[in-house]
C-alpha positions as CSV (number, residue, x, y, z in Angstrom):
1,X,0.0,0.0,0.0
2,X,2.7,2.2,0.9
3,X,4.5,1.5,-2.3
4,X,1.3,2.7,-4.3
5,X,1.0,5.6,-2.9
6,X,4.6,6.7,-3.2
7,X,4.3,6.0,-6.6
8,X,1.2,7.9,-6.8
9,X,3.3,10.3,-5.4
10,X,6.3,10.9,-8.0
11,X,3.5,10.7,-10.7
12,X,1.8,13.9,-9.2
13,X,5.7,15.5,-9.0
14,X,6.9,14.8,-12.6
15,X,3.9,14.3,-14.5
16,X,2.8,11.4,-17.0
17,X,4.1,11.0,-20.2
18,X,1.5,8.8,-21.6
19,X,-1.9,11.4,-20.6
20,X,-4.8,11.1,-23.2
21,X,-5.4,14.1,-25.4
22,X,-8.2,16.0,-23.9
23,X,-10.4,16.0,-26.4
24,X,-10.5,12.1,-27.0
25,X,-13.9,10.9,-25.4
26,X,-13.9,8.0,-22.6
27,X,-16.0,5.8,-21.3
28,X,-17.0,6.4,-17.8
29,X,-14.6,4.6,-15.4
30,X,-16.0,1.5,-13.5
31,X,-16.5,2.2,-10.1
32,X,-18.2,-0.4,-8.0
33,X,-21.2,0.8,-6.3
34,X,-20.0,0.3,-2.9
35,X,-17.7,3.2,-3.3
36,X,-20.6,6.0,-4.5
37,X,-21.3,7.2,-1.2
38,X,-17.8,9.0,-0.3
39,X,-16.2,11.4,-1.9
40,X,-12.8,12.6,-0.9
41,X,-10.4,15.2,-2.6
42,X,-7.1,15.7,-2.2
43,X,-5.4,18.8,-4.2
44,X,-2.0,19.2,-5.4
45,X,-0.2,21.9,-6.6
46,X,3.3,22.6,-7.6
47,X,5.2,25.7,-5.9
48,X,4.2,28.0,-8.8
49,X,0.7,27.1,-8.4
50,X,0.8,27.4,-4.6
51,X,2.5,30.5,-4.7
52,X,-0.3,32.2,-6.8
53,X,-2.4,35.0,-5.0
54,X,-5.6,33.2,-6.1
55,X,-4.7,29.8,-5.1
56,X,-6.9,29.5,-1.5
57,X,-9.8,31.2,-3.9
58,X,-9.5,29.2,-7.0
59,X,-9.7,25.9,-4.5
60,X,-12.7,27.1,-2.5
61,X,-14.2,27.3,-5.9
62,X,-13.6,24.1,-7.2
63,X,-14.1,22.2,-4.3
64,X,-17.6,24.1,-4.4
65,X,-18.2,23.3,-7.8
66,X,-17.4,19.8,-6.9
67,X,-19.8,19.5,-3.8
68,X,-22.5,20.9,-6.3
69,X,-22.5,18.6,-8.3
70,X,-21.7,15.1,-5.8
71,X,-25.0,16.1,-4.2
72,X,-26.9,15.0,-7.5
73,X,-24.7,12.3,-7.1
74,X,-25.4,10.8,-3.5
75,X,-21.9,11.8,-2.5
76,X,-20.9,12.8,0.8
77,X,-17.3,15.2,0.0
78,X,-14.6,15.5,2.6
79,X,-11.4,17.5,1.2
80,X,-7.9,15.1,1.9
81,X,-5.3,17.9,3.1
82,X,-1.6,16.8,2.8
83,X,-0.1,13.4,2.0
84,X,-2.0,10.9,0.0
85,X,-4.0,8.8,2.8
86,X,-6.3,5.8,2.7
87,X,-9.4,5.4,4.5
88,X,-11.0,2.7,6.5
89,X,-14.4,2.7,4.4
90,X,-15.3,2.8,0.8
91,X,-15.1,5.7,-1.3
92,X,-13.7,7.8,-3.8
93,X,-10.3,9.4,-3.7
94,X,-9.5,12.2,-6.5
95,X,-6.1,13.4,-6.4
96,X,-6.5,17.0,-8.1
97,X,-3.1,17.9,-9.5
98,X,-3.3,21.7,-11.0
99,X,-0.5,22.5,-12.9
100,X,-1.4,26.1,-13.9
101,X,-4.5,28.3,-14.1
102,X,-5.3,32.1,-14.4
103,X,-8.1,33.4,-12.0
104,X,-10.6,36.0,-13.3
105,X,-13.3,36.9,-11.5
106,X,-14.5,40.0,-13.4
107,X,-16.2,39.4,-16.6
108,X,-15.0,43.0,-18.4
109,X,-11.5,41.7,-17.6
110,X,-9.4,41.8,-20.9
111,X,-7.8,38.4,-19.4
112,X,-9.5,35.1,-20.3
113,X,-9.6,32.2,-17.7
114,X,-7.7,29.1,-17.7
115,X,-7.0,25.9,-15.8
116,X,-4.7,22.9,-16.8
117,X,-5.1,20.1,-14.3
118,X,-5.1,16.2,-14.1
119,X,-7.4,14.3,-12.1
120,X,-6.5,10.6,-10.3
121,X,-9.6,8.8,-9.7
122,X,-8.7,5.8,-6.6
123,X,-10.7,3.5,-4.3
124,X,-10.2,5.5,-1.0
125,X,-9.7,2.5,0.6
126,X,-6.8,0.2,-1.4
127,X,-5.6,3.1,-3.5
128,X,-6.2,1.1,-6.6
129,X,-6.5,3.4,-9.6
130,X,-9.6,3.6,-11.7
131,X,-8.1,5.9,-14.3
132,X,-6.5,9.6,-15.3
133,X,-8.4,12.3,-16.8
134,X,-6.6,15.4,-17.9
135,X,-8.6,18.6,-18.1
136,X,-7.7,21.7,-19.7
137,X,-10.0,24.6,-20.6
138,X,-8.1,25.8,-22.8
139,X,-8.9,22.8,-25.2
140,X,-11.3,23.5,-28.3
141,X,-14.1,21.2,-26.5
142,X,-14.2,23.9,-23.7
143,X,-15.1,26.9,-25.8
144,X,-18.8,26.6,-25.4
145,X,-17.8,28.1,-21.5
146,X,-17.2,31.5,-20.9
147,X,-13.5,31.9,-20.7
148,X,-13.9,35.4,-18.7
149,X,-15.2,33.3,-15.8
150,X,-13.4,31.0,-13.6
151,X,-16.2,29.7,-11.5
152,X,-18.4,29.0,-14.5
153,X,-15.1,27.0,-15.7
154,X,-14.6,24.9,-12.7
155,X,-18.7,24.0,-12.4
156,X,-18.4,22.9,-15.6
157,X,-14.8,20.9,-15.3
158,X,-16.5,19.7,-12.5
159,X,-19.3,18.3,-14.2
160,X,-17.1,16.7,-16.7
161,X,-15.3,14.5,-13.6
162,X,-19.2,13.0,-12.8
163,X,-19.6,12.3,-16.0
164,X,-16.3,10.4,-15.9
165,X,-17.9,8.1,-12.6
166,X,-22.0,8.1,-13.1
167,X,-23.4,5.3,-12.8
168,X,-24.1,2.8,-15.4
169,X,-27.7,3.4,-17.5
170,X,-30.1,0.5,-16.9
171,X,-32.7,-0.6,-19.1
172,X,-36.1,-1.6,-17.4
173,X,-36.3,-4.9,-16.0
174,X,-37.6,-7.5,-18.9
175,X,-40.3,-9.6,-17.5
176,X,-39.7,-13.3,-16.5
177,X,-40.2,-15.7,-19.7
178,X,-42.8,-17.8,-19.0
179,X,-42.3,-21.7,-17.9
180,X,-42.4,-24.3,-21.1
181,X,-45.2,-26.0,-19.6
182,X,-47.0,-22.7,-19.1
183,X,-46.2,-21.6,-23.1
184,X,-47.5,-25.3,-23.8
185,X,-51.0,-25.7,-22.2
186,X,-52.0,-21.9,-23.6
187,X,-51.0,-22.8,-26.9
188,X,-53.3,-25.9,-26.7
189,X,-56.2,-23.8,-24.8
190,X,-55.9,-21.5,-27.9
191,X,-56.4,-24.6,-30.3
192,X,-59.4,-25.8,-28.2
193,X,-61.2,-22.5,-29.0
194,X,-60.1,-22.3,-32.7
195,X,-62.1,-25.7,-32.8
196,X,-64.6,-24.7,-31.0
197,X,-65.2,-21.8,-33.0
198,X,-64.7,-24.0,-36.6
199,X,-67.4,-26.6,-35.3
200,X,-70.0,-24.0,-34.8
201,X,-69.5,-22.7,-38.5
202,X,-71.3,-24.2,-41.2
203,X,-68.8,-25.0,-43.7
204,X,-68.4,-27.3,-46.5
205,X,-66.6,-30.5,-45.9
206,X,-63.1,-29.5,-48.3
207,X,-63.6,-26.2,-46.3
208,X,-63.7,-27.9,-42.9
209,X,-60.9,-30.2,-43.3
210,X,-58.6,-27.1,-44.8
211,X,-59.7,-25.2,-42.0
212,X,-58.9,-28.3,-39.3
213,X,-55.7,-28.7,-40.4
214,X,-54.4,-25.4,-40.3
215,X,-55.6,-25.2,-36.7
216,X,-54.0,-28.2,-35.6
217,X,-50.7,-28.0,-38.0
218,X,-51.1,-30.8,-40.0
């Protein structure tokens, strides 16, 4: 376990070398169901990103974004401050790793918001990984946001990360098929009325024997 999250460690430190583009689409990653209840991030940010001004405000924001959203969810969110930990019960651990963003708060800024982050999606409790995502809103697929904004950025990065971990779609239950001796005796109660029926019709006998063996499948 230790091992794991050491490694997990140097990852967040020197980055990943093999990170999906960000505009390749994913399936969702396969959490087990156990672990939707708990949601707990951890953030991570280099010394030029912790050194930033807006750093404590730019967090506050995310991490509100992120509660937001995990209440649709079921999630309960708990924020992971320091070292990479595991937890006794099930849940989700996201390791947020920023590696740069610009804050703007004021829409008639002449600056235009950005964030460039990677998100580490673990079982809180073995640190197993589930998958990477990398987000970056400066990405084509991000320019339906408005880039003056950083809150409205981060509610919507953060609505990309549930899509990554919703649940699976179900399709209504299919009712039971029905026993073979069940099929059986209503296929024969539906004969018995089909003669029923051709014996109270006055018919010809070449008529009556056509229409006999039809019903029975001779």
């Amino acid at each position: 376990m230790r091992a794991t999250l050491l490694f997990l460690t140097a990852v967040l430190i020197t980055g990943c070398a093999t990170d999906a583009p960000e505009d390749l689409p994913a399936a969702p990653l396969a959490v087990p169901t156990d672990s939707r209840t708990q949601l707990i991030v951890n953030f991570k940010a280099g010394n030029q990103v912790f050194r930033n001004a807006h750093w404590d405000r730019f967090k506050a924001s995310w991490r509100t974004a992120i509660e937001k959203e995990a209440s649709s969810y079921g999630y309960s969110v708990t924020e992971q401050v320091g070292p990479i930990t595991t937890t006794s019960t099930p849940g989700l651990l996201l390791i947020i790793k920023v590696d740069d963003f610009l804050y703007v708060s004021d829409p008639e800024s002449d600056e235009d918001a950005w964030v460039d982050a990677r998100v580490i999606y673990l079982d809180a409790q073995t640190a197993k990984e589930y998958g990477e995502r990398s987000y970056n809103t400066n990405a084509s697929s991000w320019e339906s946001i408005s880039a003056a904004m950083t809150n409205e950025q981060v509610q919507a990065l953060a609505k990309r990360m549930f899509d990554e971990i919703r649940p699976p779609e179900t399709s209504p239950s299919a009712p039971p098929p029905a026993p073979a001796a069940q099929i059986a005796t209503s296929h024969e109660q539906g004969k018995q009325q089909q003669l029923e029926q051709l014996n109270r019709e006055r018919l010809n006998y070449e008529e009556y024997q056509k229409r006999y063996r039809e019903i029975v499948g001779q």
